[in-house]
C-alpha positions as CSV (number, residue, x, y, z in Angstrom):
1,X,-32.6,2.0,34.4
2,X,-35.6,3.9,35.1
3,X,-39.0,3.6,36.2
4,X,-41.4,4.0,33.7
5,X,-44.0,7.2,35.2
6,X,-47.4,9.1,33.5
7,X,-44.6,12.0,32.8
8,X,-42.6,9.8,30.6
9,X,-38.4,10.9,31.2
10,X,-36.6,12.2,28.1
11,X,-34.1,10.0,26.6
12,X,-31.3,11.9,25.4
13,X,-29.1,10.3,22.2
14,X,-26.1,12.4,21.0
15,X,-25.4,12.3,17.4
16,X,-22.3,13.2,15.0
17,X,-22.0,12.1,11.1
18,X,-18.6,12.2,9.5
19,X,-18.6,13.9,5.8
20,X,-16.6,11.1,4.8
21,X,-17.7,7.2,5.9
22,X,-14.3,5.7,6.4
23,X,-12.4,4.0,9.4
24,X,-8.6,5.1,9.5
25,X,-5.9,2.4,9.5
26,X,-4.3,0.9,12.2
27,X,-0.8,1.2,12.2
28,X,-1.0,4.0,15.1
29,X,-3.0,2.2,17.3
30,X,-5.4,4.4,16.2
31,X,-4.5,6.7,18.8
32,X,-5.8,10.3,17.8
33,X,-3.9,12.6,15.7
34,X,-4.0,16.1,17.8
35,X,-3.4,16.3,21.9
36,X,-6.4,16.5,23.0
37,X,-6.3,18.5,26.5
38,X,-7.9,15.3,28.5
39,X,-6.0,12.7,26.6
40,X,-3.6,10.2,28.6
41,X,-0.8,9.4,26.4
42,X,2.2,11.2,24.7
43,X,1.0,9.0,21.4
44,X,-0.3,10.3,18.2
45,X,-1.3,9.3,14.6
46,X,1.3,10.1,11.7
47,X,-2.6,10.1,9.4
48,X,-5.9,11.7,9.8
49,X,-7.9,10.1,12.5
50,X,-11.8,11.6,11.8
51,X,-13.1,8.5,13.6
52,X,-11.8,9.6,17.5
53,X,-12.8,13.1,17.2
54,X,-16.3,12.2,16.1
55,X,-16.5,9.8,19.1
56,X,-15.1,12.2,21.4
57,X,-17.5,15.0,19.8
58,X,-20.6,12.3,20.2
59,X,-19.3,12.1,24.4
60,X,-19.4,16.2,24.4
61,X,-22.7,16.4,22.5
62,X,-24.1,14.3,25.1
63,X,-23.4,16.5,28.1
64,X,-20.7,14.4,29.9
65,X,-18.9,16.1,32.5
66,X,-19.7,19.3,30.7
67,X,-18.0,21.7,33.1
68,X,-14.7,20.2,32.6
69,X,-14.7,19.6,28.7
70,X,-11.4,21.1,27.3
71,X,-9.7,20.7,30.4
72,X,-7.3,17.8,31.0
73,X,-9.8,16.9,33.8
74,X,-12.4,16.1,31.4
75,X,-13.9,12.7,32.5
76,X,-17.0,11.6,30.2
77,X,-17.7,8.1,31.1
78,X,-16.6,9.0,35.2
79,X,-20.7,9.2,36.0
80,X,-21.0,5.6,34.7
81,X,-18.1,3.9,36.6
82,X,-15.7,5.1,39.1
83,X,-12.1,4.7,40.4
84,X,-11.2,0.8,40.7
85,X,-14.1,0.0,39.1
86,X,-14.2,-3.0,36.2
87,X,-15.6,-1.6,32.3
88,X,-16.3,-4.4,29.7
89,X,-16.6,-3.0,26.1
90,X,-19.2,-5.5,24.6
91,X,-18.2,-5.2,20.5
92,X,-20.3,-6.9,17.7
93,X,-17.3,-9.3,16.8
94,X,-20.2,-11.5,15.0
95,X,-17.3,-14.0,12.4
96,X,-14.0,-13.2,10.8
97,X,-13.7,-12.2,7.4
98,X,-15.0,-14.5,4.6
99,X,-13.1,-15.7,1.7
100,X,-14.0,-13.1,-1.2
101,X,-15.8,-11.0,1.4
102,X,-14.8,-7.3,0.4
103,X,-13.5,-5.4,3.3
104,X,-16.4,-3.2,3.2
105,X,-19.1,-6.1,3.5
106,X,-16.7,-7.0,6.5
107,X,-16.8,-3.3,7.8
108,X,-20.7,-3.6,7.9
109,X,-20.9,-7.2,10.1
110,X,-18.3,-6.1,12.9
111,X,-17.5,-3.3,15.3
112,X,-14.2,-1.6,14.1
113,X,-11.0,-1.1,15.9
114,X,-10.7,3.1,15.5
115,X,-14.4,3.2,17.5
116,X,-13.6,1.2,20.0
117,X,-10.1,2.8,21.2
118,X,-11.5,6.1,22.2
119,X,-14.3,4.3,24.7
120,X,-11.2,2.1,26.0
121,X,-9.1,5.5,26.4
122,X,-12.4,7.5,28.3
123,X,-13.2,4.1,30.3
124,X,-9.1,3.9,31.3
125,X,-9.5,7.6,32.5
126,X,-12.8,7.0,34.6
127,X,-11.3,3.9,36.6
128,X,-7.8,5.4,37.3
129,X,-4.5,3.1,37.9
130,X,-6.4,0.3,39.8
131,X,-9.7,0.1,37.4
132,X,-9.5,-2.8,34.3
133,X,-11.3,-2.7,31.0
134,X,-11.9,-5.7,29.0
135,X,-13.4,-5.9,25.5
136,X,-15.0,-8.9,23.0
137,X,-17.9,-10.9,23.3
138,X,-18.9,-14.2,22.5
139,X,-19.0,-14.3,18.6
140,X,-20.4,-17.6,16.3
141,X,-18.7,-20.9,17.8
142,X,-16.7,-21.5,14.4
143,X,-15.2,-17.9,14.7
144,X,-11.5,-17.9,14.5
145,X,-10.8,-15.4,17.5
146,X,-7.1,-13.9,16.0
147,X,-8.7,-13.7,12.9
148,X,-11.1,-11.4,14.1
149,X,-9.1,-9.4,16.0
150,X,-6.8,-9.3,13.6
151,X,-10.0,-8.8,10.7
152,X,-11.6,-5.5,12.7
153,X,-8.0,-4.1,14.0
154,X,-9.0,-4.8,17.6
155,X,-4.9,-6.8,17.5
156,X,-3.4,-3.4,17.0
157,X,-5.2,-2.0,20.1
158,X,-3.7,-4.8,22.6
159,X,-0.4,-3.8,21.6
160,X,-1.2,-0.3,21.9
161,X,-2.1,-1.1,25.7
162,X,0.2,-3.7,26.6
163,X,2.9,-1.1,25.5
164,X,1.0,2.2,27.3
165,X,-0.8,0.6,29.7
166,X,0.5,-2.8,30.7
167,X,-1.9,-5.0,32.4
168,X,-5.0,-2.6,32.0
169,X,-6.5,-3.6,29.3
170,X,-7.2,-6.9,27.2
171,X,-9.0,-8.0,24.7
172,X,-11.8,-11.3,25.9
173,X,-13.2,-14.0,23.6
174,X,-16.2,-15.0,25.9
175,X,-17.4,-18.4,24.2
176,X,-17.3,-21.5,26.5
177,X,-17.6,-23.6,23.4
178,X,-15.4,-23.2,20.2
179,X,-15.4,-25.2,17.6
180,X,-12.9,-25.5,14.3
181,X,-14.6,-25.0,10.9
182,X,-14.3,-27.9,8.6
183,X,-13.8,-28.1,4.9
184,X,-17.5,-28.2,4.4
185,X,-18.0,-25.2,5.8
186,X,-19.8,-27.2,8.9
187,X,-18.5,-26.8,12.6
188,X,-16.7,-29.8,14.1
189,X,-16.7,-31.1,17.6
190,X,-16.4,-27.7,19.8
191,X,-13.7,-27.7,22.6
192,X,-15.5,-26.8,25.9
193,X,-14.3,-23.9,27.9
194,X,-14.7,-24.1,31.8
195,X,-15.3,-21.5,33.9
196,X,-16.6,-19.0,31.6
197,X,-20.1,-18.2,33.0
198,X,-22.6,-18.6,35.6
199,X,-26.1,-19.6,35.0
200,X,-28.9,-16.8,35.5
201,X,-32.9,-18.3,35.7
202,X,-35.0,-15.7,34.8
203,X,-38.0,-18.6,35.4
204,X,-41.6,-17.1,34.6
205,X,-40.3,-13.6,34.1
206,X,-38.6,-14.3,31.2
207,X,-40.1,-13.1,27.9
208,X,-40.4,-16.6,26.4
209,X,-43.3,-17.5,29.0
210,X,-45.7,-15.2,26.6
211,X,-44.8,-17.0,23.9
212,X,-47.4,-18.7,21.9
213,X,-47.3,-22.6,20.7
214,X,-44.5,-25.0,21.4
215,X,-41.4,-25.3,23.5
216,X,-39.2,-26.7,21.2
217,X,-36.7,-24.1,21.3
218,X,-33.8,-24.1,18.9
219,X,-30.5,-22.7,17.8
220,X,-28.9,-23.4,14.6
221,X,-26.1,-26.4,14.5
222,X,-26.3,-27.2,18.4
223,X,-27.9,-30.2,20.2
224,X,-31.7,-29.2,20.3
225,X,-32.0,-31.7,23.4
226,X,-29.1,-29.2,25.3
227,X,-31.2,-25.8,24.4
228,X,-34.2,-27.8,25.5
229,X,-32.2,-28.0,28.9
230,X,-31.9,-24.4,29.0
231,X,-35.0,-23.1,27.9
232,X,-38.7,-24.9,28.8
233,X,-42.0,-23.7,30.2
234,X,-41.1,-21.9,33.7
235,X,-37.3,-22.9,33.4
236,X,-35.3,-20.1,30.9
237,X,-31.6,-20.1,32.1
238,X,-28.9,-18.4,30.3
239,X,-25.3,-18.7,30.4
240,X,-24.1,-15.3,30.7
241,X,-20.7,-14.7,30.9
242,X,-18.6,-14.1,34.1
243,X,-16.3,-11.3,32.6
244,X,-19.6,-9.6,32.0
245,X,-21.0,-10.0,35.4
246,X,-17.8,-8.9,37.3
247,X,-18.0,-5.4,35.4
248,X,-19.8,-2.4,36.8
249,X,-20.7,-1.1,33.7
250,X,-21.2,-2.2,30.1
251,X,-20.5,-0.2,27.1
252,X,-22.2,-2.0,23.9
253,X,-20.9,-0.5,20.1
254,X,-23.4,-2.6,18.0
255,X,-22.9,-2.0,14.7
256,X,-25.9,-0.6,12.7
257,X,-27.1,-3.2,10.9
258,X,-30.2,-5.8,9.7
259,X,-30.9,-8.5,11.4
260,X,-33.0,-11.5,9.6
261,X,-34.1,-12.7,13.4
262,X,-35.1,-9.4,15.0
263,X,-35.4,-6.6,12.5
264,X,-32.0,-4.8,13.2
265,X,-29.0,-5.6,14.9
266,X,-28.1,-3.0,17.9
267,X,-27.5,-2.9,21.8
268,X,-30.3,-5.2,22.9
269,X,-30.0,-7.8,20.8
270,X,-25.8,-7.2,21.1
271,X,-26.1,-8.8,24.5
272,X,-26.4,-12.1,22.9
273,X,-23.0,-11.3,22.7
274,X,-22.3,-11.7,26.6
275,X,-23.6,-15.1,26.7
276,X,-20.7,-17.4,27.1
277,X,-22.8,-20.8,25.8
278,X,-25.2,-20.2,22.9
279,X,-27.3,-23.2,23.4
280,X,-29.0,-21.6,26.0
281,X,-30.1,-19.5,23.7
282,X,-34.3,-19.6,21.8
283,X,-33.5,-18.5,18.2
284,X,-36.8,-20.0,17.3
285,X,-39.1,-22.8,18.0
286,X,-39.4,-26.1,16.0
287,X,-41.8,-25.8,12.6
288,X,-44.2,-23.5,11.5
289,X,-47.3,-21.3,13.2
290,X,-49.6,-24.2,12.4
291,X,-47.4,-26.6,14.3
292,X,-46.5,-24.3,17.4
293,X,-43.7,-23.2,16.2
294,X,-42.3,-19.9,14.4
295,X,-38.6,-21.4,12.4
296,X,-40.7,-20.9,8.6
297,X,-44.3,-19.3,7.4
298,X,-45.5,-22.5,6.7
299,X,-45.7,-26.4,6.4
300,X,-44.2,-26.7,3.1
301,X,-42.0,-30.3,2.3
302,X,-38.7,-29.0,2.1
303,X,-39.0,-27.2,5.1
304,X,-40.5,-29.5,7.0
305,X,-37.4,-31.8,5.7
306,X,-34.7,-29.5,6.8
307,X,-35.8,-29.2,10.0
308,X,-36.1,-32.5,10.4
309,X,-32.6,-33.0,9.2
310,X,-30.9,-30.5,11.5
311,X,-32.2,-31.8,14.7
312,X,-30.7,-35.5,13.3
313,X,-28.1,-34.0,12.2
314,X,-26.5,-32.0,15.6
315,X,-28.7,-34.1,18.1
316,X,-26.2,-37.3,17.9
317,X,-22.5,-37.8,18.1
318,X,-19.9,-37.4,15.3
319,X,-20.2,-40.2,12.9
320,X,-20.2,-40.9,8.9
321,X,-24.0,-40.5,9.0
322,X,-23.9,-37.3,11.1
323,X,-21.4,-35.5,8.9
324,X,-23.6,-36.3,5.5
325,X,-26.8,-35.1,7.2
326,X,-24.6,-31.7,8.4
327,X,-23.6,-31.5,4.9
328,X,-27.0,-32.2,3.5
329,X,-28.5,-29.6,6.0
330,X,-26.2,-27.2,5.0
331,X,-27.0,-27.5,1.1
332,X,-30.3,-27.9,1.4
333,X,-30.6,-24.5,3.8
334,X,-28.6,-23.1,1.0
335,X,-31.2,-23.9,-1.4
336,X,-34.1,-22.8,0.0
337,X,-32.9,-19.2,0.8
338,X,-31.8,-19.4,-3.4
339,X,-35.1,-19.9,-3.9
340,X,-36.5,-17.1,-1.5
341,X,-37.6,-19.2,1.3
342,X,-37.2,-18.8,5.2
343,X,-35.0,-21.2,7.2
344,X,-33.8,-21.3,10.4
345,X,-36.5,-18.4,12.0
346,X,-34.8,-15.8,9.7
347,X,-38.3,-13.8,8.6
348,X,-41.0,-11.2,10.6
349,X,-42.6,-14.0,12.3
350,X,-40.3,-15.1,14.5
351,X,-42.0,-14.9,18.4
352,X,-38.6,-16.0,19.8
353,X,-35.5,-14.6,19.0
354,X,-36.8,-11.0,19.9
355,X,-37.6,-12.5,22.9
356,X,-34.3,-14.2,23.7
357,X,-32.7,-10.8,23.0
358,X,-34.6,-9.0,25.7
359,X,-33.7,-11.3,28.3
360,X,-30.4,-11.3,27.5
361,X,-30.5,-7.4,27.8
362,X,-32.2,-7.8,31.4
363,X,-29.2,-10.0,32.5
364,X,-26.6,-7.8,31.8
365,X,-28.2,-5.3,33.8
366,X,-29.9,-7.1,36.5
367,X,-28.2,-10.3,37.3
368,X,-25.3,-10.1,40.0
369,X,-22.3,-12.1,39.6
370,X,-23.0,-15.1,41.6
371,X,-26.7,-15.3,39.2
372,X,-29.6,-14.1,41.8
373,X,-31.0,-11.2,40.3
374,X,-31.8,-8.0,41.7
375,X,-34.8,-5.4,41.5
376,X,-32.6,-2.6,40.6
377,X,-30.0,-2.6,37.5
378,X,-26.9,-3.3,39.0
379,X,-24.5,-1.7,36.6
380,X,-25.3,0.6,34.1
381,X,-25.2,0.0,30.5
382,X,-24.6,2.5,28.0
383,X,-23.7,2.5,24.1
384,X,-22.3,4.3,21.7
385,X,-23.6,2.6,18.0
386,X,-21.2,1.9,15.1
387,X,-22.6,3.1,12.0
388,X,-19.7,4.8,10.0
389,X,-20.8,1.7,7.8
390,X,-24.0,0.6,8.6
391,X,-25.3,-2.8,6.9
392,X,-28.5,-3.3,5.4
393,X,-30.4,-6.8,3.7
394,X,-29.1,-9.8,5.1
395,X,-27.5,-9.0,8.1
396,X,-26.5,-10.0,10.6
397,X,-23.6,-12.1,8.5
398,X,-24.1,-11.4,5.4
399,X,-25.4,-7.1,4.9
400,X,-24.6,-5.2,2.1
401,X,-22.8,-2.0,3.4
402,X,-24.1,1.5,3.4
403,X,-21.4,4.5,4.2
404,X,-24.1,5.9,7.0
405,X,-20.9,7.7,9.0
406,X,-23.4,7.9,12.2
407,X,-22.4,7.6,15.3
408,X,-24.7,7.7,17.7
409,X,-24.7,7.7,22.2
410,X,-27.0,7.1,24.6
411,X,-27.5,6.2,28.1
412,X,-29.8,3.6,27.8
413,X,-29.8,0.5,25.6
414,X,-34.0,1.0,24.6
415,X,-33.1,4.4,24.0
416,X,-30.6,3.7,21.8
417,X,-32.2,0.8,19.7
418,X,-35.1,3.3,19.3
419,X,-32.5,5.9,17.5
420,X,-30.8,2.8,15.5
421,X,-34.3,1.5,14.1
422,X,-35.2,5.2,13.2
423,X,-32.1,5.8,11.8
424,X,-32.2,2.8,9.5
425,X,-36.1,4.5,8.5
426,X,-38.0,1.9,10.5
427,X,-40.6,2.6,12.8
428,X,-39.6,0.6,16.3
429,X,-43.1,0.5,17.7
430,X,-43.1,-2.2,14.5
431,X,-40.7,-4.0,15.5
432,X,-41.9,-6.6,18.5
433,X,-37.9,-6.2,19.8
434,X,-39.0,-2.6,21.1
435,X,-42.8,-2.6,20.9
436,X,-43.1,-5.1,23.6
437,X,-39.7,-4.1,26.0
438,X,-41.1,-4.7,29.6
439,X,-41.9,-1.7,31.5
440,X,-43.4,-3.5,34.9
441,X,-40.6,-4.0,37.5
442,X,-38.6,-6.2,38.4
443,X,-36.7,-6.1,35.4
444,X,-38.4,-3.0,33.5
445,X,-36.7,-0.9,30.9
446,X,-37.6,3.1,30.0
447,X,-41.0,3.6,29.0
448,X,-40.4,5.5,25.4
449,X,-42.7,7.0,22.7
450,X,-42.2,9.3,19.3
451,X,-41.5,12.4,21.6
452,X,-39.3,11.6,24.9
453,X,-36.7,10.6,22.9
454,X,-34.5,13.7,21.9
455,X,-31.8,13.4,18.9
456,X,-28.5,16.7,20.3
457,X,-27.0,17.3,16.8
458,X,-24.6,20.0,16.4
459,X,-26.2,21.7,19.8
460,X,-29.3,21.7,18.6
461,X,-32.2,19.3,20.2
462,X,-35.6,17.6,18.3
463,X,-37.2,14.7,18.5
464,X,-36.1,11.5,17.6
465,X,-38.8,11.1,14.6
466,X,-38.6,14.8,13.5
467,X,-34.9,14.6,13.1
468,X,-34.5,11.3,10.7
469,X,-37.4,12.5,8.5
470,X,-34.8,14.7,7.7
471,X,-31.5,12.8,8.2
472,X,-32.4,9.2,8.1
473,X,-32.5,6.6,5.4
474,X,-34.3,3.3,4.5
475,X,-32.2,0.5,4.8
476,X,-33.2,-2.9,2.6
477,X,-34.1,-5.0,5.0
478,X,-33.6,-8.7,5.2
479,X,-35.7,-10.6,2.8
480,X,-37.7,-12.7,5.7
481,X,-38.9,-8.8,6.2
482,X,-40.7,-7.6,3.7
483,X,-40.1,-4.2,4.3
484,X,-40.4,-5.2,8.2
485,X,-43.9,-6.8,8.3
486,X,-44.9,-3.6,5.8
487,X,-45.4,-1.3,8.3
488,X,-42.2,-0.7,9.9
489,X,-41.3,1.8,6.9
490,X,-41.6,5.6,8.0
């Protein structure tokens, strides 16, 4: 990262849009379908592949390794990470597909396979024979991990590697708990994973120390005494995974997307995706404003009930009572959002989650793998953003899709966020998630406004603003939004 100065940096983003918004299928390993000059294997696509020459043209737009482009040398990602070095692709593998979820509502939720293989293939090139890439996250605990691989495509790539480059590649589900979804659509009793992170304290610099009200953090359907653990005043730990930490540099493809937490789903909020046990996450705080708390607008009876009813209900060991109150927490949740209410911290004025996010962004790039933290970034993190189909209303699980066919780079995770909320026709200084990223060290991220940030579309250069007043669209954003707090809105 970089330290904010009066002579603010530029922030370049490279962007490509397809003419058509569609992924190819899979059974090539969606390998490309033309040798390109720098590309590593004798393996092509029988069909069209649009989706790895827009990535690869996103990596040239950017001005990787300019010199050697169209050579076989060419070596994008080889500034980020070098020979030997460890890469882990950090998707947004959020759930498997629904029963009577269309493939494209699917599409929208989850990174797919055809973006992903051209980073893997770049990242393979830029840590040679003795470098590893890994790829995943940490998706919802009741996630069936095949199924999603299997769901976004991401199986056909590990048989691509394990057939062209044994032992080089694999594919990482980074949850320390997982639990089996029941008949009732509720989690059962999760299976514990050892070993799968290391605990980073980010103590009093941790966003959640400026938070207003209570300390009753909480994260839907686990133990609110456990979070409590994690998360109080001057103690904010987070278990970030190890496969993360052991990397030298992150690559996020978020997908482009509402979020009914945050505003919008992208790279900083996609790091909840490298923490390996999501009860040491804050999605909100217990009750409403006038209570402390930020989880609904206000203290009306029904809401006030089902909060009640979800701390019984996951706070207390399985039993006959404990199953009826998940069950009755689940349909009375259901109810409430039928009815147009806000459950669960899923609306504009949530002080936490944006928070949560941040911090979880820091760790990837500060915290070292045996969890001191340093003062300097010690890998980089960079991202190339998903949004062939883009997701809009009630994301992150449930967004309607919109055929975007954006792809968009960057160097920096604020920098892309920034592009990502403009693209979707937000303002981010609305949005708290990017109005209020920390720019004192230790821990700082790019100081950005309206004009350093720089859109490189088809060779050409403007600013960020100027170019998706032109090219950008408004999204429909959750309905806890409100059109984003009505300002967010270009």
């Amino acid at each position: 990262m970089h330290e904010a100065s009066s002579q603010s940096p530029e922030w370049l983003v490279s962007a490509v849009r397809l003419e058509q918004p569609a992924y190819p299928q899979g059974d090539d390993g969606f390998s490309p379908d033309e040798q390109f000059p720098e590309y590593p294997f004798s393996h092509l696509s029988k069909a069209p592949n649009a989706v790895y020459r827009a990535v690869r043209q996103c990596l040239a737009e950017a001005g990787l390794d300019r010199q050697r482009f169209g050579t076989p040398e060419w070596n994008p990602l080889g500034e980020f990470v070098g020979p030997g070095g460890r890469v882990f692709v950090l998707c947004n593998f959020v759930y498997h597909r629904r029963p009577g979820e269309t493939l494209a509502q699917f599409q929208a939720k989850c990174t797919q396979a055809s973006v992903i293989r051209p980073i893997i293939d770049y990242a393979l090139k830029a840590v040679g024979p003795h470098g590893r890439v890994e790829f995943g996250n940490a998706p919802l605990q009741s996630a069936v991990w095949d199924s999603v691989l299997r769901d976004t495509g991401a199986d056909k790539l590990v048989q691509f590697y394990q057939a062209y480059a044994p032992g080089k590649v694999a594919a990482c589900d980074l949850r320390g708990h997982i639990a089996a979804m029941g008949r009732l659509g509720i989690p059962g009793e999760a299976i514990r994973r050892a070993g799968t992170e290391v605990l980073i304290d980010l103590g009093r610099q941790s966003l959640l120390e400026g938070a207003a009200g209570n300390r009753q953090y909480r994260v839907s359907q686990y133990d609110p005494r456990q979070t409590e653990q994690f998360q109080s005043e001057g103690l904010h730990v987070y278990a970030v995974s190890v496969n993360v930490l052991q990397s030298d540099l992150v690559i996020s493809i978020p997908k482009l997307k509402t979020h009914e937490k945050v505003g919008i789903t992208g790279a900083i909020k996609g790091c909840v995706g490298a923490i390996a046990l999501k009860q040491s996450l804050a999605h909100h705080r217990k009750g409403p404003p006038q209570h402390g708390g930020d989880e609904f607008p206000s203290p009306r009876p029904l809401h006030m009930l089902l909060s009640s009813i979800a701390d019984f209900a996951w706070a207390r060991p399985p039993s006959a009572l404990t199953a009826a109150s998940r069950v009755a927490e689940r349909a009375l949740s259901a109810a409430i959002r039928r009815c147009g209410g806000v459950v669960f911290g899923a609306w504009s004025g949530n002080d936490t989650c944006w928070r949560m996010a941040v911090d979880c962004a820091r760790c990837v790039a500060y915290a070292r793998a045996d969890g001191s933290l340093a003062e300097l970034p010690v890998r980089r993190h960079i991202v190339l953003t998903d949004g062939i189909i883009g997701g809009e209303g009630e994301g992150p699980l449930r967004p309607t899709p919109v055929h975007c066919g954006w792809l968009f780079f960057a160097t920096e995770a604020a920098a892309a966020d920034w592009i990502n909320a403009l693209a979707m026709g937000y303002d981010p200084r609305q949005l708290p998630m990017f109005a209020n990223l920390t720019r004192e060290p230790p821990l700082q991220f790019p100081l950005l406004s309206p004009n350093n940030v720089l859109v490189c579309y088809n060779g050409n250069r403007l600013t960020a603003l100027e170019f998706f007043k032109r090219q950008g669209m408004l999204f429909r954003p959750p309905s806890g939004w409100l059109l984003l707090g009505g300002g967010a809105a270009l």
